[in-house]
N, C-alpha and C positions, 0 to 999 in steps of 0.2 A: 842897473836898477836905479832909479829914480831916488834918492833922497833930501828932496828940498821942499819947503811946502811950495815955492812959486812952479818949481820943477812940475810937483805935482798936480797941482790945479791947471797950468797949462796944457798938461796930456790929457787927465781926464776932462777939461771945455770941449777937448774935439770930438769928444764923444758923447753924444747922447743915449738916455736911458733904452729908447728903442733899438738904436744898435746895440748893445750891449746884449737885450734880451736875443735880438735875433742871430750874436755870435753865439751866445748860450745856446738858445735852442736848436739850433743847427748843429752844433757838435754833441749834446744829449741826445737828439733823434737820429742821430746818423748809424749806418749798420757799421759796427768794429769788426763785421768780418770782412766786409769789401773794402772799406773807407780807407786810405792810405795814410800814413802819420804825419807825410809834409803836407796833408790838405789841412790834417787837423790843425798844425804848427802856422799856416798860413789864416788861418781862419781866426788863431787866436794871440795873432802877434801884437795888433793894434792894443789890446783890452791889457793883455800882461805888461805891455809895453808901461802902463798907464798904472800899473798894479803900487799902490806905496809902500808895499811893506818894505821894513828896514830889512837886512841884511844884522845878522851877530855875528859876534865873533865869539866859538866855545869856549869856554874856561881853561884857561892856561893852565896846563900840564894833565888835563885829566885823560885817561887812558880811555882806549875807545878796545871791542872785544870781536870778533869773526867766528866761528862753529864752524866747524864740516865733522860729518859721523864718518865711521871707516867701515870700509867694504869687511865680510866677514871674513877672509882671509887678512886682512892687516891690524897686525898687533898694534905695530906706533908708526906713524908716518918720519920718513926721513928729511922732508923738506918741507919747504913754505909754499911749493909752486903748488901743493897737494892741498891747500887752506886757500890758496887766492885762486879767483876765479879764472877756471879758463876758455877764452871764449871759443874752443871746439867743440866742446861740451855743453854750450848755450844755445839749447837748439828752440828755446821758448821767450816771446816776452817777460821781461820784469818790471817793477815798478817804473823805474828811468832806464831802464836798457831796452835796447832793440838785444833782437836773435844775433850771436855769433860777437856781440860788443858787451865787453867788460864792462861792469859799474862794481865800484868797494861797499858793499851792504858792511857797517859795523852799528858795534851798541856799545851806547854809554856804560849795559851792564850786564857781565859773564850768564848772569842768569837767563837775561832775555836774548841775548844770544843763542841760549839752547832753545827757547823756542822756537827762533826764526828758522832754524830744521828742526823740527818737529820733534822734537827727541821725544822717545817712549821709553818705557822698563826695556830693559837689555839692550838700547844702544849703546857701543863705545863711542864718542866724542871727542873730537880734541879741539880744544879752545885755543887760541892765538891774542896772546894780549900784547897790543900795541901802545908806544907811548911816541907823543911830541919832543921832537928834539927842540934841542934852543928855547924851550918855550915855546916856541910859532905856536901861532892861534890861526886855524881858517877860518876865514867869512863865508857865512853860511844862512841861506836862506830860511827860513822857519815855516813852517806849513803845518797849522794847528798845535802848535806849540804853546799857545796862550791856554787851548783846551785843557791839555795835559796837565798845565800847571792847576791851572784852577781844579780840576777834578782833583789834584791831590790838597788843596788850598797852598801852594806853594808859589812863592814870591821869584819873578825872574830876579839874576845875579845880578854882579856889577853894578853897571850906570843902565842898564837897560830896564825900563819899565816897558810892561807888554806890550806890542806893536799897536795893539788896537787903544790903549792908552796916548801915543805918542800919534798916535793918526789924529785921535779926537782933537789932538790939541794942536798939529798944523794945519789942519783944517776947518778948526773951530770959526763960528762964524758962514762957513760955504755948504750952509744943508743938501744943496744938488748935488757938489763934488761926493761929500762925506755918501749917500745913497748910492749913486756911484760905485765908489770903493767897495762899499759891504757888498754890494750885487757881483765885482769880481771878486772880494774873498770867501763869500760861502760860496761860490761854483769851485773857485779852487781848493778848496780846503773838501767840500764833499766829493769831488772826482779824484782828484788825486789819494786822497784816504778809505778810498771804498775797499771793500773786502774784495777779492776776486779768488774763484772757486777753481781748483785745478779742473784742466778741461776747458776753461773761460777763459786762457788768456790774452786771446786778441782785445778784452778789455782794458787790457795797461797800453795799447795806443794812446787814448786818452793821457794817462801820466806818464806816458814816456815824450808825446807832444809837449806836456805841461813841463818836463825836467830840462829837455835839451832845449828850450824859450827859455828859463831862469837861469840858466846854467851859461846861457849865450850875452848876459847881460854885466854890467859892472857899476862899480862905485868906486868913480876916479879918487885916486890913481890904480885900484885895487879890482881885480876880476871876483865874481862871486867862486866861489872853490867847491862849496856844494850845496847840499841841503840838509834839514834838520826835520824829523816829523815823528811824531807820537807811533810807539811799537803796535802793528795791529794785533802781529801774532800771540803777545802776552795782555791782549787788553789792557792797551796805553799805560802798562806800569812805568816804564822809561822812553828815553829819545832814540832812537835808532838817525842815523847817518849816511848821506849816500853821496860818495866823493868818485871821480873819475881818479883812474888809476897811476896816471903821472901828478895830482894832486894828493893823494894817499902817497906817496913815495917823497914827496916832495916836505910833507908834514912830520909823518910817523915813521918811526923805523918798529921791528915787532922784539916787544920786553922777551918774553918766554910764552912756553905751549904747556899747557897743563889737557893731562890725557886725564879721563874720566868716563866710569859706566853708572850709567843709567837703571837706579834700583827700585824707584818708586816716584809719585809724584804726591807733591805737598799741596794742604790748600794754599790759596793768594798764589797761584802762580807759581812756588816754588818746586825744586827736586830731591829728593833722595839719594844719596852718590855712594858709590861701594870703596868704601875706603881702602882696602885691600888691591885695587883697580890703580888707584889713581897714582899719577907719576907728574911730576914737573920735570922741565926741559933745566939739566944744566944749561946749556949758552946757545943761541943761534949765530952761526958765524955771518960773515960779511956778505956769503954767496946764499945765503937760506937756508946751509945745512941746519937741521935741530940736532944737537949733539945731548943724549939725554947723561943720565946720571953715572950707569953701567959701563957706559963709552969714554973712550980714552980721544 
């Protein structure tokens, strides 16, 4: 990924506004049930290639969370391999994943993790909360992250002021380049964050095209590690996170599993929980087992 203003303006010179439109419009009118995802990744290499957003790096030390509910016969699940995805089991597009390929869906928050499975009254849940070792921090692309912020009025951390802040200002001066850029970030920003309806999944072509192109790119000496983009399923209350699986391994080891049922739902997005239900994981050992409380 591109981070230099001269870096920048040299990729986006070689492209003109009417390419641009006509990579757009070509992959908006295209059918996502026939179209294939290396036409879409081919069709949109040149324009991401050219894309300025910076790359973050998360907040040093902040725990990131995963959901899965339990079948109605499992009390408490016994391992990790039962909360991380498995790709025999992925027989549908996701956001960044093809069928049958792992992607690590996490959230910055326990909460919005239960929505991202849909949790209702009477599901059991078991939540998996993950922490960074050593500190590491992944660099991680942002895709509508300034949105989220602003809808909350909240200020990005750190040294980073909002990309679309630091865009203005290495390309202050270049009106062409700067139109440019906004015409690749609202197409990426509106395709990759579209809603998509169970039964519609061939529609995540499109963002699984968009994930494996920014996921293919770096910032020397540093590979990008994943992405960063506003939760749909709790109405952009928090950041949800999408790292490939030896990159999630590589960052995170998992804190503990906190088990919990589902007794009601609150407004603003929150739950109800039966306290009576709920259990935390004494320790997960080195292999995934969850050794809960009861357990010796």
């Amino acid at each position: 990924m591109i981070n230099d203003a001269t870096a920048i303006q040299k990729a986006l010179s070689k492209l003109d506004h009417k390419s641009i439109e006509r990579t757009i419009e070509f992959v908006k009118r295209g059918d996502l049930k026939t179209i294939q995802i290396d036409e879409i990744k081919a069709s949109l290499n040149e324009i991401l290639s050219a894309y300025g957003a910076y790359a973050k790096s998360i907040g040093k030390g902040h725990h990131l969370f995963r959901a899965m509910k339990h079948n109605p016969d499992e009390e408490r699940f016994h391992s990790l391999t039962r909360i991380y995805p498995d790709p025999t089991y992925l027989t549908k597009l996701g956001r960044a994943n093809r069928k049958h390929q792992a992607m690590y869906y996490l959230s910055g928050d326990c909460v919005v993790a239960l929505h991202e499975v849909k949790a209702k009254p009477g599901d059991v849940v078991t939540i998996l909360e993950c922490v960074p070792h050593d500190d590491l921090s992944p660099i991680l692309i942002p895709i509508g992250i300034d949105e989220l912020l602003a809808r909350h009025g909240v200020k990005a951390g750190g040294d980073f002021p909002h990309a679309s802040v630091r865009i203005q200002e290495l390309l202050k001066h270049d009106d062409r380049n700067l139109q440019k850029y906004w015409m690749i970030d609202e197409f990426l920003r509106t395709e990759f964050l579209k809603e998509v309806t169970e039964g519609n999944e061939h529609e995540y072509k499109t963002t699984v095209a968009i994930a494996e192109l920014l996921l293919s790119y770096s910032i020397p000496p540093r590979r990008i590690d994943g992405l960063a983009y506003p939760t749909i399923a709790a109405g952009w209350i928090h950041a949800n996170v999408a790292l490939p699986p030896e990159t999630f391994h590589q960052f995170y080891v998992p804190l503990a599993c906190h088990r919990v049922k589902i007794r009601g739902l609150r407004p603003n997005h929150g739950f109800l929980l039966d306290r009576e239900i709920g259990l935390m994981s004494k320790e997960i050992d080195d292999d995934g087992v969850i050794i809960w409380p009861d357990q010796t």
